[in-house]
C-alpha positions as CSV (number, residue, x, y, z in Angstrom):
1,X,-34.2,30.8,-35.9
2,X,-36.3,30.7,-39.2
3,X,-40.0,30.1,-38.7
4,X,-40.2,26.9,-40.6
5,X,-37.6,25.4,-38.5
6,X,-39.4,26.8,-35.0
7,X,-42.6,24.8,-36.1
8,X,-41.1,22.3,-36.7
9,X,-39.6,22.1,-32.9
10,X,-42.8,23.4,-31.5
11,X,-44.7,20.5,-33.5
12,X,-42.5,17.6,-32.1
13,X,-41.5,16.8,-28.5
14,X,-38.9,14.0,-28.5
15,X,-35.2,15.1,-29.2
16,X,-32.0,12.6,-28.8
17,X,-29.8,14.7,-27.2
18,X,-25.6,13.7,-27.1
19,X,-22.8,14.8,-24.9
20,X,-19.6,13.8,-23.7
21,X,-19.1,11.7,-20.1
22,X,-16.1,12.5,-17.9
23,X,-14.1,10.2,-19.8
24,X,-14.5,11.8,-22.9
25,X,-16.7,9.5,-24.7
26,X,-19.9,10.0,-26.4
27,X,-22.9,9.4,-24.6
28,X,-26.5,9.7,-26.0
29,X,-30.1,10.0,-24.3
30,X,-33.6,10.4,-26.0
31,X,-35.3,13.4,-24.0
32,X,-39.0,14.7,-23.9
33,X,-38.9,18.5,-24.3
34,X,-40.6,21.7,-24.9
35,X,-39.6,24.1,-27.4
36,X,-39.0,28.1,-26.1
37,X,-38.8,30.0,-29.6
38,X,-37.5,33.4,-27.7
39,X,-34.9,31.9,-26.9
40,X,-34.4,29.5,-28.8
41,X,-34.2,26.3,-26.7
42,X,-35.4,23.2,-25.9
43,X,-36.5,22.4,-22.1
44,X,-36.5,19.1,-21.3
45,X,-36.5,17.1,-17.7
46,X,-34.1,14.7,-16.3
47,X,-32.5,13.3,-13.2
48,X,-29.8,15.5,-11.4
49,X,-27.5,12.3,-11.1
50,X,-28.2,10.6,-14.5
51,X,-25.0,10.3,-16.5
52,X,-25.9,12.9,-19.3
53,X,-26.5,15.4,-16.6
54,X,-23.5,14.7,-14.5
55,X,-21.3,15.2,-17.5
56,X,-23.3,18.1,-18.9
57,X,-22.8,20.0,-15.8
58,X,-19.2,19.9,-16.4
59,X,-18.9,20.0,-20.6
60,X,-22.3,21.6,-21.4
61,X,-21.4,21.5,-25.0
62,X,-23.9,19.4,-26.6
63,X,-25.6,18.5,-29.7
64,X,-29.8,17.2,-30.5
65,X,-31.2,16.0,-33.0
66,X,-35.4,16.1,-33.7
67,X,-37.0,13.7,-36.8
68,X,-40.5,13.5,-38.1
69,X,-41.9,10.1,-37.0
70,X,-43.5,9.7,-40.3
71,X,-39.4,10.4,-42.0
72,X,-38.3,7.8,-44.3
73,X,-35.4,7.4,-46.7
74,X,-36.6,9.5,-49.7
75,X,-39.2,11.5,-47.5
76,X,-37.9,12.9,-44.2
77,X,-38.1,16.1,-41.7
78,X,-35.8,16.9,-39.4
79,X,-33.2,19.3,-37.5
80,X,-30.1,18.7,-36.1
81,X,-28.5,21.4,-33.5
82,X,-25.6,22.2,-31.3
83,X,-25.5,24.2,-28.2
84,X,-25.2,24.2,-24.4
85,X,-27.3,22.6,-21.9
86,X,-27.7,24.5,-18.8
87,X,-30.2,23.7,-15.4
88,X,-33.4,26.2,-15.3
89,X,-32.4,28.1,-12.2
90,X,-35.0,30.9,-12.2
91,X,-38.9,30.5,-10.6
92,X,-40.1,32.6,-13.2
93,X,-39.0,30.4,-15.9
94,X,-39.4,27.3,-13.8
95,X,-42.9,28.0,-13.1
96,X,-44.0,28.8,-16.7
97,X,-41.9,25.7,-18.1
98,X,-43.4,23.6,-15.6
99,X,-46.8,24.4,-16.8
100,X,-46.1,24.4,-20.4
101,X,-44.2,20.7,-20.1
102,X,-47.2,19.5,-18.4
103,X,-50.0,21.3,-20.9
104,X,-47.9,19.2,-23.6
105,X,-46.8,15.7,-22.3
106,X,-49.6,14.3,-20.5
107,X,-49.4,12.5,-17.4
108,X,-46.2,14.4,-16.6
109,X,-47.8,17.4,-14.1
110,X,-47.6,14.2,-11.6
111,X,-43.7,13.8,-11.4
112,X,-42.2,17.5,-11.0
113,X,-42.1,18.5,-7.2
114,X,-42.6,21.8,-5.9
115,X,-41.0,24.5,-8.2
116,X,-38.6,25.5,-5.0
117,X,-38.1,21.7,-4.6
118,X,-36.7,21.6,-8.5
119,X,-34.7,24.4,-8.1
120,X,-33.0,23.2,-5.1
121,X,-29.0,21.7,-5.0
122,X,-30.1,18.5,-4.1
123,X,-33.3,17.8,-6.3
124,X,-33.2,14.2,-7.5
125,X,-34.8,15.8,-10.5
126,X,-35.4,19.1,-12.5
127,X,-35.3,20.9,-16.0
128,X,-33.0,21.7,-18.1
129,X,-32.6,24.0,-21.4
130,X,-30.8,23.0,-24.4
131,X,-29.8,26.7,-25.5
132,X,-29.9,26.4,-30.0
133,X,-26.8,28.2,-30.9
134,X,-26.4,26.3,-34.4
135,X,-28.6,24.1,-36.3
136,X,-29.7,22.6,-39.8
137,X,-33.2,21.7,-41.3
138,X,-33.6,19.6,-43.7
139,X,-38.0,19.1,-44.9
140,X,-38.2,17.1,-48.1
141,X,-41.8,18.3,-48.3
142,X,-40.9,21.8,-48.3
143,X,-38.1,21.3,-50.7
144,X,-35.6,22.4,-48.1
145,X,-32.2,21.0,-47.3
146,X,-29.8,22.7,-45.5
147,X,-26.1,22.1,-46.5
148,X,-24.8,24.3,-43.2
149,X,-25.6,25.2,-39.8
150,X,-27.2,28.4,-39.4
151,X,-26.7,30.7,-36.3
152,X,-29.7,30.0,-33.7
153,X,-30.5,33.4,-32.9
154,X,-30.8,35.3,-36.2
155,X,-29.6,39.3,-35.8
């Protein structure tokens, strides 16, 4: 992923993220999240049994979309992405998301259990990563505007 476009995600923390149910239909959440440039990926938290996370367990296909606040018609930031949404299943990772989700959304550290606890089967909650395997920026203030997805993991 380009630099502009990874401080861009590092900058912002609220994503809408879409999916398909079991029925096939579209289905759409807005999700807090924190961005992981190695990877790149967003992490982001939700309940085990929400609807977005049922269906995403079985079709992890997904797409997300992150806009400037301050975007407007004429004058507007943003990125749009597709990828796969998998649950954080390691401690390392857990651990070290866990802090860095707190360090950035305030009054979360409260809400996440025990890291064994959110990596457990039955967690009522837990993270998950968005994995960035195509997106497109588009930064009016930069004079960019990306006509095509670009591979998320440049090589």
């Amino acid at each position: 992923m380009d630099v502009h476009s990874a401080h861009f995600l590092k900058d912002h923390f609220i994503g809408v993220l879409s999916s398909m149910n079991a029925d096939g239909k579209l289905q759409i959440c807005t999700v807090f999240y924190v961005f992981d440039g190695q990877k790149p990926a967003l992490i982001f938290k939700s309940r085990t049994q929400s609807e977005h996370s049922v269906a995403l367990a079985k079709h992890p296909n997904a797409a997300m979309a992150v806009y400037s606040h301050d975007s407007g018609y004429e004058l507007k930031a943003g990125i749009q992405m597709r990828g796969n949404v998998s649950r954080v299943s390691n401690f390392e990772e857990m651990t070290r998301y866990v802090d860095q989700y707190s360090a950035r959304l305030a009054g979360s550290r409260e809400h996440f259990d025990t890291i064994p606890s959110l990596l457990a089967d039955d967690t009522p909650a837990t993270l998950y990563q968005f994995t960035i395997e195509q997106y497109k920026f588009t930064d009016v203030w930069a004079d960019r505007l990306d006509m095509q997805y670009h591979e998320g993991v440049q090589g």
